[in-house]
N, C-alpha and C positions, 0 to 999 in steps of 0.2 A: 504494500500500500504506500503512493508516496505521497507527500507532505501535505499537499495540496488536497488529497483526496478523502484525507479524516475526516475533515470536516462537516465533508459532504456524505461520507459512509452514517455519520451520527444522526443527521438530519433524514436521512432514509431508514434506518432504523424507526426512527419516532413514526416517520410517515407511515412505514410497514403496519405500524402497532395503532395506527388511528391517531398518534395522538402529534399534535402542530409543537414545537420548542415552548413557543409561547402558552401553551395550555400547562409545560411541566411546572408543577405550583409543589410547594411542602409547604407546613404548617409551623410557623413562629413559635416560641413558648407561649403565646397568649389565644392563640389555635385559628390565628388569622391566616388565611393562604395568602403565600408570596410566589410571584412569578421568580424565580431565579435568576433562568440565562435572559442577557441583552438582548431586545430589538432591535436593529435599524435605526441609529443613532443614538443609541443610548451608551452611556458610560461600559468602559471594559467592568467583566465580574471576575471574582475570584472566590473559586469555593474552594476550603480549607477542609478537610476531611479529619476529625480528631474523634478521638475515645476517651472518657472520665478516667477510666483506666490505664493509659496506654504511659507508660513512662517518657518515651520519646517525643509523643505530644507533648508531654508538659515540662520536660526540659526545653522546647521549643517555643515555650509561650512568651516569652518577653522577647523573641525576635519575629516573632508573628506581628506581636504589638506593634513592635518596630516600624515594619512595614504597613501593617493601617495606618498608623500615625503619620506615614510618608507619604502613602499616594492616598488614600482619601481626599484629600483637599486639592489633589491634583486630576479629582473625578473618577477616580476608579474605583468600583462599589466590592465590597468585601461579606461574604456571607462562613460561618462555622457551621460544619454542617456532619452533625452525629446519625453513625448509621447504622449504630447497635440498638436492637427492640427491646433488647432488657433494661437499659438506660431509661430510667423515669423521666418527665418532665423537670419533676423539683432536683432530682440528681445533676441532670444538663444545665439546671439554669445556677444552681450553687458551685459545679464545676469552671464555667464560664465568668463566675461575679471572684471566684478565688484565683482564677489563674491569672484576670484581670487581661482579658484577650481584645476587650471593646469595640469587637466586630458581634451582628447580630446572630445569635445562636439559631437554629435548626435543626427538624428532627428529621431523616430517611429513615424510616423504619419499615418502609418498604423497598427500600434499595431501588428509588424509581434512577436516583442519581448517581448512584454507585454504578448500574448499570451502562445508564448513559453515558458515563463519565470511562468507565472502565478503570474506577480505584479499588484497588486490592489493600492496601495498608493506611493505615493514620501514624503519624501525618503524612498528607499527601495533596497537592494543589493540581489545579484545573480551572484555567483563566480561560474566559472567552470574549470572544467581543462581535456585537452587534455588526451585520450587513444585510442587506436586502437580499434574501432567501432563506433567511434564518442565521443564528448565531452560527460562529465557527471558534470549534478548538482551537489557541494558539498554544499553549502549555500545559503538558499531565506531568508530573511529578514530585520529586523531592523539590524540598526547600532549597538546602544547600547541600555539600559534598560532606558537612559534619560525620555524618551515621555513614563509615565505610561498608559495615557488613553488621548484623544484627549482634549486638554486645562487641563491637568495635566501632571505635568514633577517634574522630583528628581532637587535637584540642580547639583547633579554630579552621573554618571552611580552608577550601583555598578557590571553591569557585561557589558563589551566589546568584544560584541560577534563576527563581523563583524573582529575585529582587532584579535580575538583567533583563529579564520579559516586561515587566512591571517600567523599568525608568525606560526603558525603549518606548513603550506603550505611551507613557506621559509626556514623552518629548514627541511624538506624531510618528516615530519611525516606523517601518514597515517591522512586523516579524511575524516571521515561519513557523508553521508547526513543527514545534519539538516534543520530545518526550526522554525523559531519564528516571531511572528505576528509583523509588520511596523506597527505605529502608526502614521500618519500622512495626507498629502491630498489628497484625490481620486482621482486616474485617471480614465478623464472621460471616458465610453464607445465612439466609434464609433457611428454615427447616420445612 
């Protein structure tokens, strides 16, 4: 598949399944539906993929923060988005007020975006941005290069990958779909 064509394979998916980008909605903590991915001119999104439990998530949470605090103001919208069904509500929203992530939490508990997305672990990123035919993937993966292999880690990145899609994105540049392997806790399947 190449780079160009992801995008389009995810938008055929939906189509296959009946359902339009714009119809994929989850539920806020307060059980409001929110459209996720971008329109056609609307600001790039970034779904964050985490687990209450997941250690690697929440050693990652003050450079997650990071990056909200960076590009939000630079219009790029940022959604957390929990994809474990054993995860309560009150667990998801006292996880998110203690890790102090200050992006808006979400539940998949039906893995409608795990699927579309194609995320196997948390943490793990998927940024899209609005075009007229529907969103397109520009970025599925890890954050950084921290987490070499699962219980191996650098002390500090040496490439911030998550964050070069992102300032690319806010300064107008074009970018390509890429993708690089999350290293961190599996999301479980559905039973």
């Amino acid at each position: 598949m190449t780079c160009g064509s992801v995008g389009l394979s995810l938008i055929a998916i939906l189509a296959a399944a009946g359902v339009a980008p714009a119809e994929l909605r989850l539920r806020d903590l307060d059980g409001r539906a929110v459209a996720v991915l971008p329109a056609a001119g609307e600001p790039p999104t970034v779904l964050l993929f985490a687990r209450t439990d997941c250690p690697i998530t929440n050693r990652y949470a003050p450079e997650l923060r990071r990056l909200h605090d960076r590009f939000t103001p630079k219009g790029i919208r940022f959604w957390l988005v929990y994809p474990d069904p054993g995860e309560t509500t009150e667990a998801v929203r006292r996880h998110a007020n203690a890790f102090g992530y200050g992006m808006t939490p979400l539940q998949d508990t039906a893995h409608d975006l795990v699927r579309f997305v194609g995320a196997r672990v948390t943490p793990e990123a998927a940024v899209f941005v609005g075009q007229p035919g529907g969103p397109r993937l520009v970025y599925r993966g890890r954050i950084d290069d921290r987490n070499v292999d699962f219980g191996k880690s650098r002390a500090a990145p040496t490439s911030r990958d998550l964050e070069n899609v992102l300032a690319a994105l806010a300064d107008g540049r074009a970018v390509s779909t890429r993708t690089t392997v999350a290293v961190g806790c599996a999301i479980p399947p559905l039973e």
